[in-house]
Structure formats: C-alpha cells, structure tokens
C-alpha positions in Angstrom: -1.9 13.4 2.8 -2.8 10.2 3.8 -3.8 7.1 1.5 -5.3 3.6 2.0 -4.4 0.9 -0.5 -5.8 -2.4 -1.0 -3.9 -5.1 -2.0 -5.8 -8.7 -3.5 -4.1 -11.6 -1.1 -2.6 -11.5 2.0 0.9 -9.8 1.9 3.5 -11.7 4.3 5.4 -9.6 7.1 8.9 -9.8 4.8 6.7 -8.5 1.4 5.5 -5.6 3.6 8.9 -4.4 4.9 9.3 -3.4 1.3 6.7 -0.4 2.7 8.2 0.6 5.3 6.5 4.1 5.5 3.6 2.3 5.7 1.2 0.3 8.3 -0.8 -2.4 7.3 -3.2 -5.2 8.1 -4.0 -8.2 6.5 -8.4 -8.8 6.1 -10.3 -11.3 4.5 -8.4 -11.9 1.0 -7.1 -8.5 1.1 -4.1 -6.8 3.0 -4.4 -2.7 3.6 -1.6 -0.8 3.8 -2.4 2.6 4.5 0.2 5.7 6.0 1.1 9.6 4.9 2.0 9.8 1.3 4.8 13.2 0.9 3.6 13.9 -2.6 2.8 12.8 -6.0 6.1 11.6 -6.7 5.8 9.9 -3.6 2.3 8.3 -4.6 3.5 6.9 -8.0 6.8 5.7 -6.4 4.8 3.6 -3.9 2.7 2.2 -7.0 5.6 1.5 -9.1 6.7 -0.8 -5.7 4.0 -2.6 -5.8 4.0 -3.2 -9.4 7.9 -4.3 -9.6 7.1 -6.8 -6.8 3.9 -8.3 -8.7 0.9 -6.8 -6.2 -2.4 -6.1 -7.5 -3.4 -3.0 -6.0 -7.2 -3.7 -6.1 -8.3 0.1 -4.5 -6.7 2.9 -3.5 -8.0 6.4 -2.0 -6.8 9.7 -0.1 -8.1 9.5 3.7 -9.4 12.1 5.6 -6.6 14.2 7.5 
C-alpha cells in the first residue's frame, strides 16, 4: 500500500528525517509526504509520529498501486 499525507506548513529537512520511509515535498503552505505503508500498525505508527512531534496532518489517502 501506498499513502499520501498532507501536512499544514512547511516541514524542514531535519523534521522530515523523523520519516524516513518516506519521500516528501514541500508545496504552497503544505508539505506531502507520501511512500509504502507495511500495514495498519504501520499506518497508525506513522500518525502517532506526527502527532508526538506536533504536525497537523491536514489529509491523508491510500494511492493507487
């Protein structure tokens, strides 16, 4: 599976080595990280990170394969 999530503000190159599993790219008042996700546990791991480290996750949704 693979998952896009958008994060409100522009997430600096040291906050996004915290997601190292994923890619990202920083848009207009947004950044995207998007990359595989292994599983559920997985998924609500990645969304507890970006909780603990104060990110607003804005959007989030499975990609095409």
């Amino acid at each position: 599976m693979r998952y896009e999530f958008r994060v409100d503000g522009h997430m600096s190159k040291t906050l996004a080595k915290a997601f190292p599993e994923l890619e990202y790219v920083v848009a207009a008042d947004q950044t995207l990280l998007f990359g595989p996700v292994v599983d559920e546990a997985h998924l609500y791991g990645l969304l507890a990170r970006f909780q603990s480290l104060g990110l607003r996750v804005a959007e989030m949704r499975r990609l095409a394969e």
